[in-house]
C-alpha positions in Angstrom: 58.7 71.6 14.2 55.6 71.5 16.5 53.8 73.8 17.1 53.0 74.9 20.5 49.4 75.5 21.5 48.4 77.0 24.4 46.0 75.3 26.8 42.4 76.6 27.2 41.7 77.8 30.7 38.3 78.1 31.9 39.7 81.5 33.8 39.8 83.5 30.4 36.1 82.8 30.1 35.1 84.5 33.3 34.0 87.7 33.3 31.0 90.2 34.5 27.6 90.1 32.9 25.5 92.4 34.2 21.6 90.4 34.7 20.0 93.7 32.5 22.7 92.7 29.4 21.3 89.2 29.6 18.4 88.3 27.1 15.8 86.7 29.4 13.6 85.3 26.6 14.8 84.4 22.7 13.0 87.4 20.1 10.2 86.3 18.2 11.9 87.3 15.2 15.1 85.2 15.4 16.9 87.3 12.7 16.4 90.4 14.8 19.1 88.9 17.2 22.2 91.2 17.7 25.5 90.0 16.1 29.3 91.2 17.2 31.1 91.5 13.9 34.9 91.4 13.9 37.0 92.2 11.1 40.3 93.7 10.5 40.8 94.3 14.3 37.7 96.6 15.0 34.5 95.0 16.2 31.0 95.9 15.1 27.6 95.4 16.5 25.0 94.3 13.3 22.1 92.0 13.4 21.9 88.2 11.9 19.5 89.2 9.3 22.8 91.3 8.0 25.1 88.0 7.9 24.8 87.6 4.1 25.6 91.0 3.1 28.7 90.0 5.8 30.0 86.9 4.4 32.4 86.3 1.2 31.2 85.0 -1.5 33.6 82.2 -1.4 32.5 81.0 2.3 31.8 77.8 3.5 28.5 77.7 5.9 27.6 75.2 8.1 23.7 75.1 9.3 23.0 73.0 12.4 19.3 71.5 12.7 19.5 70.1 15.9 16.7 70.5 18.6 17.0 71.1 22.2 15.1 67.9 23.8 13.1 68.2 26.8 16.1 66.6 29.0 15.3 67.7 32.4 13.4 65.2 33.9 11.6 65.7 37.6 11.1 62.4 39.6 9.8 61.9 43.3 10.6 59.4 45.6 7.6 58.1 47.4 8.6 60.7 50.2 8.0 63.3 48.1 11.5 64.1 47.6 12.3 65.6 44.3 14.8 63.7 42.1 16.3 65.6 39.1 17.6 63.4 36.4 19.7 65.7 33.6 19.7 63.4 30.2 23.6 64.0 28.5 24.4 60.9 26.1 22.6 57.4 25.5 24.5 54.2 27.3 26.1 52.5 25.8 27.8 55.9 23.6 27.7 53.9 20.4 23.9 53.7 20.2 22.4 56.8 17.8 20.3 58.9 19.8 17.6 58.7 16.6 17.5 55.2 17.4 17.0 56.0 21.2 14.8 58.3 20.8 12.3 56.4 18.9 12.9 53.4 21.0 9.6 52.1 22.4 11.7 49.8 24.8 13.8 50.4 27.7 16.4 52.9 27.6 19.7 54.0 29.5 21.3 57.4 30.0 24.2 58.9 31.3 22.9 61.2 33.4 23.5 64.3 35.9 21.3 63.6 39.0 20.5 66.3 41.4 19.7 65.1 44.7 21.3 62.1 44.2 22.2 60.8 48.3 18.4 61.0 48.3 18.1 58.4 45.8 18.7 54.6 46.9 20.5 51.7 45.1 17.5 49.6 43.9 14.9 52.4 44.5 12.1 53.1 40.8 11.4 56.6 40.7 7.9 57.1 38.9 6.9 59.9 36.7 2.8 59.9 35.7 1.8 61.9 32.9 -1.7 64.2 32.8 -3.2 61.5 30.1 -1.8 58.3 32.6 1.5 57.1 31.2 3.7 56.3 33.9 7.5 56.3 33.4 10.2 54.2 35.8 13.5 55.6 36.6 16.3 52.9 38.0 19.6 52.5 38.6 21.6 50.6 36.2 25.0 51.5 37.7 24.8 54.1 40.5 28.4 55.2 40.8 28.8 56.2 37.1 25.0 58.2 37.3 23.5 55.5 34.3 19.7 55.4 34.4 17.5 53.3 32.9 14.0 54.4 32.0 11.2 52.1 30.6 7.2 53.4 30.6 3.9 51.2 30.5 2.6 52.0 27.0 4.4 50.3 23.8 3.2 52.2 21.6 4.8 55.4 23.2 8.9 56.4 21.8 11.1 57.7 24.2 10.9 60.9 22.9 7.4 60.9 23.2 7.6 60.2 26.8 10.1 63.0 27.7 8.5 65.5 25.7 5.0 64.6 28.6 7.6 65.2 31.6 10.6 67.0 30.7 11.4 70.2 30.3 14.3 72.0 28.2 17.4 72.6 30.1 18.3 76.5 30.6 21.4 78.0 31.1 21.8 78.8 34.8 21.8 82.2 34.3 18.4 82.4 33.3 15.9 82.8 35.9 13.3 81.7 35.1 11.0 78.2 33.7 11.2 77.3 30.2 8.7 78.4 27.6 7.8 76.8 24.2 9.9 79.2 22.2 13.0 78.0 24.3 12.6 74.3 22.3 
């Protein structure tokens, strides 16, 4: 017998937040962060630093390491447009974004690109650092938002590149620019 499951709707995720409830900047002492408990029905507001007194002792945890990259990138078209090119997954998806990441060659994304009509088929976009490295943005296929990115100093990784010109990707309800702490 199958069992029937529901389908998500992103409806039963909308609701009010008021701006005030919203934590505009992450607490310098991560653990400090509030924590809605729920057990047995009843919900509970704790803190993470009380998460092990919260746990069983036969639980199974897992701890994710990942980083936030820098993966809003700001281009300008020789008008002085701004391009916005939104990194999501390396092209093609079987490549391991370690390896692009410490690529010191040419690179393609799958990207989200705001203000794209302003960008041309065939058109380089080019991004200059403070200390001179200059990084190209192109077109690989234009339809499909795939970008390829290649910079003028070999000794330079990928990651290296977008940490001089990108910036880390807020939620857009935070108003405001990213700080350090945000990484």
């Amino acid at each position: 017998m199958k069992k029937f499951i529901a389908p998500v709707r992103l409806a039963d995720y909308d609701y009010d937040l008021p701006e005030e409830r919203i934590a505009g900047y992450p607490l310098k002492n991560r653990s400090d962060s509030k924590l809605l408990f729920y057990q047995s029905g009843k919900i509970s507001h704790r803190r993470f630093f009380n998460l092990p007194e919260l746990l069983p002792a036969d639980c199974l945890l897992f701890f994710n390491n990942t980083r936030v990259i820098p993966a809003r990138l700001i281009f300008h078209r020789d008008t002085g447009a701004a391009i916005e090119i939104f990194l999501l997954r390396p092209e093609p998806e079987t490549i391991p974004v370690e390896q692009v990441m410490s690529s010191r060659s040419p690179v393609a994304w799958s990207c989200m690109i705001g203000n794209k009509r302003k960008w041309k088929a065939g058109e380089r976009l080019l991004a200059r650092t403070a200390d001179g490295l200059n990084i190209q943005a192109e077109w690989t296929e234009r339809d499909s938002d795939k970008v390829r990115f290649a910079w003028d100093c070999d000794e330079t990784t990928f990651s290296e590149a977008i940490e001089k010109i990108g910036n880390v990707p807020l939620p857009p309800y935070i108003k405001r620019k990213p700080v350090s702490d945000d990484a």
